[in-house]
FILOVEX-745702 format. One line per 2 residues: number of its first residue (from 1); for each residue x, y, z of C-alpha. Coordinates in Angstrom, 3 decimals. Example, Ala and Ser with C-alpha at 12.3 -4.5 7.8 and 13.67 -1.06 7.14 Angstrom:
BEGIN
1 = 12.300:-4.500:7.800; 13.670:-1.060:7.140
end
This chain:
BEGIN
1 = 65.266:-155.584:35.906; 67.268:-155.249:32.787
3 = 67.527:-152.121:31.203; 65.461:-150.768:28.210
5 = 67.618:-150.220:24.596; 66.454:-146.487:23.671
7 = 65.218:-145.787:20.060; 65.934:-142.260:20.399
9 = 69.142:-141.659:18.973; 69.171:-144.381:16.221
11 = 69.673:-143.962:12.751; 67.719:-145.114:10.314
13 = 69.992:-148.315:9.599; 69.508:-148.990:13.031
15 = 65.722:-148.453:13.172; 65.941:-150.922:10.006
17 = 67.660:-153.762:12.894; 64.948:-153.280:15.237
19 = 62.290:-153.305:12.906; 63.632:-156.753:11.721
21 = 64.216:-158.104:15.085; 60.479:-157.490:16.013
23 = 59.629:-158.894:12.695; 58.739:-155.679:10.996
25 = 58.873:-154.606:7.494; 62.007:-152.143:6.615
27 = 59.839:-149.677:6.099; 58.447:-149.425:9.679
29 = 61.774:-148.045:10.640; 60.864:-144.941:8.749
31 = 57.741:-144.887:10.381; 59.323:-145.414:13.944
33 = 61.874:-142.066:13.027; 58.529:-140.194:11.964
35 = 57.021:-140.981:15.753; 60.193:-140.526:17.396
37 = 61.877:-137.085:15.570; 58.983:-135.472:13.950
39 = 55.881:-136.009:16.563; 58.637:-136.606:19.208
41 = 56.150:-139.086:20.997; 57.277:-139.964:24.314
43 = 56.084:-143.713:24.371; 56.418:-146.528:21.839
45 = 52.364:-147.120:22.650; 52.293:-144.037:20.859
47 = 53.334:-145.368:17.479; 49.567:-146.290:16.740
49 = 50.854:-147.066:12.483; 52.446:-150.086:13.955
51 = 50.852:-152.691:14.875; 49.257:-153.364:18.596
53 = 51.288:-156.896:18.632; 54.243:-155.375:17.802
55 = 54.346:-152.391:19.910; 53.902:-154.683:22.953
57 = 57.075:-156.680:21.458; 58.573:-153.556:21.282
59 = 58.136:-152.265:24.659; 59.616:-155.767:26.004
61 = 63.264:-154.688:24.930; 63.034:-151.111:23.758
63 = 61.441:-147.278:24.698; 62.028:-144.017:23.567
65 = 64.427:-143.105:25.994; 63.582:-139.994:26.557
67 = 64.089:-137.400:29.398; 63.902:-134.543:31.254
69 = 67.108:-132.607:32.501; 67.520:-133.235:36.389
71 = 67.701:-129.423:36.841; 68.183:-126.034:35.651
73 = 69.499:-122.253:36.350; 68.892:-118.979:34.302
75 = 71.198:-116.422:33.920; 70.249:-112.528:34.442
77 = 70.864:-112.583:30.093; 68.449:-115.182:29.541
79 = 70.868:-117.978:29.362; 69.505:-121.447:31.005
81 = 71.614:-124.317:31.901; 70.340:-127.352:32.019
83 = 71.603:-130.529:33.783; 71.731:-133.526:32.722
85 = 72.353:-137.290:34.220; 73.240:-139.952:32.201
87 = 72.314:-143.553:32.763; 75.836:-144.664:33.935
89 = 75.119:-141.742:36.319; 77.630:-139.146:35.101
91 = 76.573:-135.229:35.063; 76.359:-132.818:31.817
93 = 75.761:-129.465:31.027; 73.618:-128.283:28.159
95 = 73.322:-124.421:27.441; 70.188:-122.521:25.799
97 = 71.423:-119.326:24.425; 68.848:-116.745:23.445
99 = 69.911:-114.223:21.095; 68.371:-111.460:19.077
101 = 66.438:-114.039:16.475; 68.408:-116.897:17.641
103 = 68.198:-119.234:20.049; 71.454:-121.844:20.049
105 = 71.681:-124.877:22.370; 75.747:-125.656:23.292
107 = 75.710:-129.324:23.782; 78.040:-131.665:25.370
109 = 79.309:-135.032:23.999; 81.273:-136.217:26.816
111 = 80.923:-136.195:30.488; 84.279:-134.755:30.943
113 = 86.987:-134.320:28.614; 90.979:-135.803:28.139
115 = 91.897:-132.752:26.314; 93.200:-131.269:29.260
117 = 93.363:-127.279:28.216; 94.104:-124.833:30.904
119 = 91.727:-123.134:30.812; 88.902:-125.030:30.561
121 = 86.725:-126.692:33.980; 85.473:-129.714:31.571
123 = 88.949:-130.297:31.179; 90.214:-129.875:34.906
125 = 87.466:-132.846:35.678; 89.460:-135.510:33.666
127 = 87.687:-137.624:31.114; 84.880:-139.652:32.727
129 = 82.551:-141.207:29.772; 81.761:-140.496:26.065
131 = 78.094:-139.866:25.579; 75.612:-142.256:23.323
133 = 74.071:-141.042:20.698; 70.869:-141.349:22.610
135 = 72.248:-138.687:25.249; 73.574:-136.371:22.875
137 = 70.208:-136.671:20.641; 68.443:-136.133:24.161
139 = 69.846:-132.631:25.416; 68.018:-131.497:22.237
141 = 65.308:-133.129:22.510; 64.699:-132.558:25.668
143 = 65.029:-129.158:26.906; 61.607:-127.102:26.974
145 = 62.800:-125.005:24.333; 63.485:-128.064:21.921
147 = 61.014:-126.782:19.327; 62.141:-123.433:19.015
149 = 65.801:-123.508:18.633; 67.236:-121.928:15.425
151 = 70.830:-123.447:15.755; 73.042:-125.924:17.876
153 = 76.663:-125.899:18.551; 78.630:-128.983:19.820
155 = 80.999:-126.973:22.010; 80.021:-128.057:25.733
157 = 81.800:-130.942:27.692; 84.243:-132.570:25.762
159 = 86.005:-132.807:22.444; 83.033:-134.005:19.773
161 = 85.853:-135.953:17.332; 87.212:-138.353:20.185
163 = 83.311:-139.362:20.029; 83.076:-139.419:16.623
165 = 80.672:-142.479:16.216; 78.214:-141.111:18.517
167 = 78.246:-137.806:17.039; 78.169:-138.479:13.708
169 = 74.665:-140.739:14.211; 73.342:-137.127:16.102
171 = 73.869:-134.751:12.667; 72.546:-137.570:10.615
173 = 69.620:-137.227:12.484; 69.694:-133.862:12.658
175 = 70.224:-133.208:8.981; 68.523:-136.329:7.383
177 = 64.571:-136.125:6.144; 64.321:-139.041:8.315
179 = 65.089:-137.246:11.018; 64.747:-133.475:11.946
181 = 65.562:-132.795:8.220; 68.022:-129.589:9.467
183 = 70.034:-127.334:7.323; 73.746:-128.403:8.016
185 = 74.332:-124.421:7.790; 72.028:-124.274:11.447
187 = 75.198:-126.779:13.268; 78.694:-126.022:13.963
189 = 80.808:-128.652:15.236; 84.309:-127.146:17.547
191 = 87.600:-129.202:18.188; 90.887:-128.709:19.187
193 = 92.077:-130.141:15.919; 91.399:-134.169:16.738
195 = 92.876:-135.415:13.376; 90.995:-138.111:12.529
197 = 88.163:-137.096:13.166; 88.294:-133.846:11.909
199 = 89.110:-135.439:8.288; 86.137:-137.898:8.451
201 = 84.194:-134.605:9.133; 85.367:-132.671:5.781
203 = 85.153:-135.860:3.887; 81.530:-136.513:5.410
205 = 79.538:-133.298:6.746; 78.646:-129.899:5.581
207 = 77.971:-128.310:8.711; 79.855:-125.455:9.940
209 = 83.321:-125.934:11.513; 84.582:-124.572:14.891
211 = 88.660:-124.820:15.431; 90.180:-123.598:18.711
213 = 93.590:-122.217:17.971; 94.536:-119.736:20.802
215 = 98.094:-119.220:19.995; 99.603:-118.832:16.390
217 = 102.887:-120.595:18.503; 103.118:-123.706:18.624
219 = 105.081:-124.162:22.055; 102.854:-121.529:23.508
221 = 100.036:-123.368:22.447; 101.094:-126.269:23.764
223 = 101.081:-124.522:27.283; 97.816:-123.857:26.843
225 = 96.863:-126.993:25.180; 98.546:-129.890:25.847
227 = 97.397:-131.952:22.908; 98.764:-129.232:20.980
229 = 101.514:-132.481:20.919; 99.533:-135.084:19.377
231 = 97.651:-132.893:17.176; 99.661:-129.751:15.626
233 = 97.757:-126.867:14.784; 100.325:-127.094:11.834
235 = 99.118:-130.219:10.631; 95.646:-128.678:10.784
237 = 96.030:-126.118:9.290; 97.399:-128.111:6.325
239 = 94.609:-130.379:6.362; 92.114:-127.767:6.144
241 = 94.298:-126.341:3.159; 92.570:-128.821:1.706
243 = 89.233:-128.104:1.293; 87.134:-125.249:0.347
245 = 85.030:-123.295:2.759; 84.576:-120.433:0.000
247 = 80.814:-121.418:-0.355; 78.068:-122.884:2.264
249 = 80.506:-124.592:4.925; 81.842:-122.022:7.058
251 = 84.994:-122.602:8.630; 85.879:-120.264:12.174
253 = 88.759:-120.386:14.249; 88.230:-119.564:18.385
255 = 90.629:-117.619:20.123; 90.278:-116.738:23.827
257 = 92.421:-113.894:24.625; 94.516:-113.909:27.439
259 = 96.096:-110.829:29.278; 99.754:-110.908:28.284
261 = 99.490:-114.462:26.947; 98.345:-114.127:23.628
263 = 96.925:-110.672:23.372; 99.877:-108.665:21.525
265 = 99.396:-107.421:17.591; 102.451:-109.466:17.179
267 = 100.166:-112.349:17.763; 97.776:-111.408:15.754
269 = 100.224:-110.712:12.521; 101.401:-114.285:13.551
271 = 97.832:-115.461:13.753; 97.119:-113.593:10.105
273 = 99.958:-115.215:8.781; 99.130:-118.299:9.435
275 = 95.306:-118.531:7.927; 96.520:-116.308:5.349
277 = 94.698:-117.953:2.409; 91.719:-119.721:3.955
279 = 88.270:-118.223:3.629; 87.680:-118.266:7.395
281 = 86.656:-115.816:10.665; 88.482:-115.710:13.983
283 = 86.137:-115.372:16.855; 87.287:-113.757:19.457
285 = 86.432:-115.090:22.778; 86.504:-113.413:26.615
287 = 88.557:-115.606:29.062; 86.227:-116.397:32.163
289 = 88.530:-116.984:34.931; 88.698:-120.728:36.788
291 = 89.940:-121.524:40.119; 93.381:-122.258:40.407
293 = 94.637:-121.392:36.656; 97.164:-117.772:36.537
295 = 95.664:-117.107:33.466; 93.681:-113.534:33.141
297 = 91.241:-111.977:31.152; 92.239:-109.189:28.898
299 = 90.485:-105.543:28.504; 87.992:-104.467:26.197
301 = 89.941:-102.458:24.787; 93.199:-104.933:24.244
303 = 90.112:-107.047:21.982; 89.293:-104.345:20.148
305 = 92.658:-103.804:18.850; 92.805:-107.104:18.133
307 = 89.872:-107.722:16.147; 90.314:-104.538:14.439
309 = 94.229:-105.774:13.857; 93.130:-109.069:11.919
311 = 90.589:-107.222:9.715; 93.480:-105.063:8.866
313 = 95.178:-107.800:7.590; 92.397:-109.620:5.857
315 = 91.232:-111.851:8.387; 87.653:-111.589:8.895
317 = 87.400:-111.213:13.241; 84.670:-110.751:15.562
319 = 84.039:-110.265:19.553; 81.930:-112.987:20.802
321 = 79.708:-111.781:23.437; 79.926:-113.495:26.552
323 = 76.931:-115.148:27.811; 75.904:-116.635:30.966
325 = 78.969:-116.083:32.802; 77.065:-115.456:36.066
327 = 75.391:-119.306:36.355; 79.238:-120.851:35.191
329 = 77.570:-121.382:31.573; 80.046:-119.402:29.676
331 = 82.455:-120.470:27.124; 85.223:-123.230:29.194
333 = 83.390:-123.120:32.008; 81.334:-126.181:32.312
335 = 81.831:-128.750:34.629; 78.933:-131.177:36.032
337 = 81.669:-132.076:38.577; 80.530:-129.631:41.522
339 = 76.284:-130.312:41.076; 77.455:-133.983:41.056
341 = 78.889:-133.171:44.239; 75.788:-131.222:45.408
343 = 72.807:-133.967:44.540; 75.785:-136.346:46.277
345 = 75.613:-135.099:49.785
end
């Protein structure tokens, strides 16, 4: 049997297509995004402003596409990740996040990732798929707490600018009336630096930007990011010189600390040195140890100094607090790879 195209995660200029392949007016498109992202019906017999004819033409080639995640594990802090299969079979990881007034969903956008940092199990799996726009769209969509959540962050499985397409279509949904009609200020998108994508971003969105940095050093860096190569935080850095995040975009840098790595106040004057001039925050992140990788979590204490070093200089700096570390749902450690391995046997 051949397989249904979703609706769920289509623009409306793609909505528009379908509406005139069915023989629909253009503006039924709008009316299919009001059934599908506002009243979030689950079936296309559901779209009862359409008419019966072309619903059943509808349902011959297309259905909402949505659906549930194949499982899920809370943490002892209230975290819950969910599990996710796509339909070319690959596993993701989506993480609720509960938080004083907050509650953030970490999505993925690849299964996978070709990044490649050290410290990270997404990257220790190797690059398997990118995600639609459909399964994006559908880790928010879907989890139980859908209706609820106050803010999402695209900093699960995989680098979101080496899926730029498919992202992109997600935050104009997110953010469009059409669609869940979002602040931009409630989304933060991370990367590793992914040039082209990361200018398409400035030049196109307004929501809140996540760069992971790690080392003011370059070769360092490198050691700890390989792509560090193709994509300079130098060059970055100079792009992002560019633009100005003195007003509603908010532009963060994520540093995971490392014990003797990266941890010294001569880092952090390095690290000040470097973003001296750009209205930004460093967030300072907890290393969760990974099988097989030397590298080692830092004290309390070492933070502190740190954080309290960059504020010194000028640099706004937090501590993130860790979160889910106990179900693998903490920051670089999330990796469908061994639950794929589990529903395998």
């Amino acid at each position: 049997m051949k397989r249904k195209i979703p609706l769920s995660g289509m623009t409306l200029t793609e909505l528009k297509d379908v509406a005139a392949q069915t023989g629909m007016p253009s503006y039924s498109a709008a009316q299919m995004a009001d059934w599908l992202y506002k009243k979030r019906i689950p079936a296309i017999a559901e779209m009862t402003n359409l008419p019966a004819a072309k619903r059943v033409l509808l349902e011959e080639t297309y259905e909402t596409g949505l659906y549930a995640p194949e499982d899920s594990v809370r943490s002892s802090d209230g975290t819950v990740k969910y599990l996710f299969r796509t339909q070319s079979g690959h596993s993701v990881e989506t993480v609720c996040i509960p938080s004083d007034e907050r509650l953030t969903l970490c999505v993925s956008s690849q299964a996978g990732c070709r990044m490649k940092c050290l410290f990270c199990m997404t990257g220790k799996q190797g690059f398997n798929a990118q995600l639609t726009a459909h399964e994006i769209f559908n880790q928010i969509h879907a989890v139980p707490e859908s209706n609820l959540l106050t803010n999402i962050v695209f900093m699960g499985m995989g680098e979101p600018f080496d899926n730029a397409d498919e992202v992109f279509k997600v935050l104009e949904i997110l953010t469009s009336p059409y669609g869940y009609g979002w602040s931009p200020k409630r989304i933060t998108v991370s990367t590793i630096g992914h040039t082209k994508g990361l200018r398409r971003f400035l030049e196109e969105s307004s929501c809140h930007l996540a760069v992971s940095i790690h080392s003011p050093y370059p070769n360092e860096r490198q050691s700890l990011m390989p792509m560090e190569k193709v994509y300079p935080i130098a060059e970055t850095i100079r792009l992002l010189r560019q633009y100005d995040f003195s007003h509603q975009q908010r532009l963060s840098f994520e540093y995971i600390l490392f014990e003797k790595k990266n941890d010294s106040l001569q880092h952090a004057k390095a690290l000040a040195g470097l973003l001296k001039g750009i209205s930004c925050r460093v967030n300072l992140i907890c290393y969760h140890a990974i099988p097989g990788v030397p590298l080692k979590s830092c004290s309390l204490q070492t933070m502190e100094n740190f954080r309290n070093a960059l504020n010194d200089m000028g640099i706004i700096s937090t501590i993130r607090t860790s979160r889910g570390e106990d179900i693998l749902a903490a920051c670089g450690m999330l990796s469908g790879k061994n639950r794929e391995k589990r529903s395998n046997e």
